[in-house]
VEXRO-768585 format. One line per field, with one value per residue (C-alpha): residue number from 0; x, y, z; residue in one letter. Coordinates in Angstrom, 1 decimal. Example, Ala and Ser with C-alpha at 12.3 -4.5 7.8 and 13.67 -1.06 7.14 Angstrom:
pos = c(0,1)
east = c(12.3,13.7)
north = c(-4.5,-1.1)
up = c(7.8,7.1)
code = c(a,s)
***
This chain:
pos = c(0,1,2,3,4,5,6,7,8,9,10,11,12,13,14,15,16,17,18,19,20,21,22,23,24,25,26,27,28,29,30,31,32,33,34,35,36,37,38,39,40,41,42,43,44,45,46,47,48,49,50,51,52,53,54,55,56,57,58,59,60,61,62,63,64,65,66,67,68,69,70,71,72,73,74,75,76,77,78,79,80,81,82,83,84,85,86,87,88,89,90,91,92,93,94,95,96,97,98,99,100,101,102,103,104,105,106,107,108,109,110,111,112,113,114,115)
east = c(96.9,96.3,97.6,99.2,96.1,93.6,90.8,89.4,86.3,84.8,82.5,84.2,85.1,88.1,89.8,90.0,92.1,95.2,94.7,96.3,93.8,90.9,87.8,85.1,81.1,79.7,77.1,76.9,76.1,73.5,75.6,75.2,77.1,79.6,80.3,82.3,82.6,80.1,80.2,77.1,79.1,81.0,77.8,76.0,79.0,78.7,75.6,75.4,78.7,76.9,73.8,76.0,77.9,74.1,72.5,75.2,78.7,77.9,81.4,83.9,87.1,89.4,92.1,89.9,88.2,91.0,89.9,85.9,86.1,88.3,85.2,83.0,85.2,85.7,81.5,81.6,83.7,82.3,78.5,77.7,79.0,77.3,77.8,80.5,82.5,82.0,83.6,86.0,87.2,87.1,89.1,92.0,92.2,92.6,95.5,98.5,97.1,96.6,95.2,96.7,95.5,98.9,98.7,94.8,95.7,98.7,99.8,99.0,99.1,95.1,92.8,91.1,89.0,88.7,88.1,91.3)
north = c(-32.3,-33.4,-36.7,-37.2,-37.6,-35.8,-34.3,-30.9,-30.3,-26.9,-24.1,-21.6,-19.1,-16.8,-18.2,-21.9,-21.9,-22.0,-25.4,-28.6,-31.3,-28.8,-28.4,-26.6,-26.4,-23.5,-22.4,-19.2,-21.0,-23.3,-26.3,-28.0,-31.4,-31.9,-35.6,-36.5,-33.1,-31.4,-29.7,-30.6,-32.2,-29.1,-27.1,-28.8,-29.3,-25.4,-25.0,-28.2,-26.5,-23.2,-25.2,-27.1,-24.0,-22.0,-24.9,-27.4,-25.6,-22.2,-20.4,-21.8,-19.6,-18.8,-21.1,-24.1,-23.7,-25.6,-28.7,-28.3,-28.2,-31.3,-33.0,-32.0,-33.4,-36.6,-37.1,-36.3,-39.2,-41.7,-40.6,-43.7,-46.4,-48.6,-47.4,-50.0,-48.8,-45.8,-47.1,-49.0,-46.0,-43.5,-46.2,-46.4,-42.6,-42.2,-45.1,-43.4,-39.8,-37.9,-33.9,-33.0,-30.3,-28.3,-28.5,-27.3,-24.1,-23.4,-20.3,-21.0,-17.1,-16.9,-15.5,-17.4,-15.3,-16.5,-14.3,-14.0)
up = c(-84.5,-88.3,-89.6,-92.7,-95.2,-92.9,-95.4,-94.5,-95.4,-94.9,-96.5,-98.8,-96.1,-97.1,-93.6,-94.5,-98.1,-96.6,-94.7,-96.3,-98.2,-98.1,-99.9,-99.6,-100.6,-101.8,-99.8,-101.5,-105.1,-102.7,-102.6,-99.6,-100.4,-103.3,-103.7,-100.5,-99.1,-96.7,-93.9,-91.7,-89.3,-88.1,-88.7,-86.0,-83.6,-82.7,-82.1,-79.4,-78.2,-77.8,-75.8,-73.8,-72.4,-72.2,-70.1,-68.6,-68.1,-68.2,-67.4,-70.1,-69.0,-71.8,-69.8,-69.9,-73.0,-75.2,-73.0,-73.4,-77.2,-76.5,-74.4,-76.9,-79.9,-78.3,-77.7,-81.2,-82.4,-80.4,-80.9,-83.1,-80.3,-77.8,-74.3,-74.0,-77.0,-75.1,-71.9,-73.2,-75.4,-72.1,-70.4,-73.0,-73.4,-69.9,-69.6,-67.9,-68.1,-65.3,-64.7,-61.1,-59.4,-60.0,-63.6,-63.5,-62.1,-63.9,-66.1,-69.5,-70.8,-70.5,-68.2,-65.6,-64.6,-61.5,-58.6,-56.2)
code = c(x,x,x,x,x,x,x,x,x,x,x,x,x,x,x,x,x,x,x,x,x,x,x,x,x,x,x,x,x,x,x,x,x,x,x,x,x,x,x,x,x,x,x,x,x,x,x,x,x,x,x,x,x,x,x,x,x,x,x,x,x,x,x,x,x,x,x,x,x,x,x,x,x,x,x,x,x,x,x,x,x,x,x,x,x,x,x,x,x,x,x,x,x,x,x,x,x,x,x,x,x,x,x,x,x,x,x,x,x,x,x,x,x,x,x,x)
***
């Protein structure tokens, strides 16, 4: 979910113009950066993604995949703290949350693929 005031920044693609507070490089005119607005963090996000699900997870189900991009966004917020910033972050983001077992395997309208 975006905040109020949340900047977008993103390439030119024909799919992003529609978002709120966007704006976009032009890699097509070789701009890479334009003042505040790049978009090398996204651009490496994918491909760790992509090596992640190659060599550590490698079965991301459509009905879990919502919450592996949300393991891999979180790493990417807290990349630049200590491993107790790191802790202390993981501990208050789990405060009074809990995934049960129920939950895991319930319909969410995507495919498991799981074998019965």
């Amino acid at each position: 979910m975006l905040g109020d005031g949340t900047e977008i920044f993103t390439d030119s693609g024909f799919g992003y113009r529609q978002l709120p507070n966007q704006q976009a490089v032009k890699h097509s005119a070789g701009e890479c950066v334009g003042g505040r607005v790049h978009a090398n963090g996204i651009e490496s996000f994918w491909p760790m993604f992509k090596r992640a699900h190659k060599g550590t997870y490698h079965k991301m189900p459509p009905k879990h995949l919502q919450r592996y991009v949300d393991e891999f966004i979180w790493w990417q917020n807290v990349r630049e703290m200590d491993m107790a910033g790191i802790m202390s972050t993981l501990v208050i983001g789990l405060t009074g949350k809990r995934l049960t077992y129920a939950a895991l395997i319930a319909d969410n309208g995507l495919m498991s693929r799981a074998r019965a």
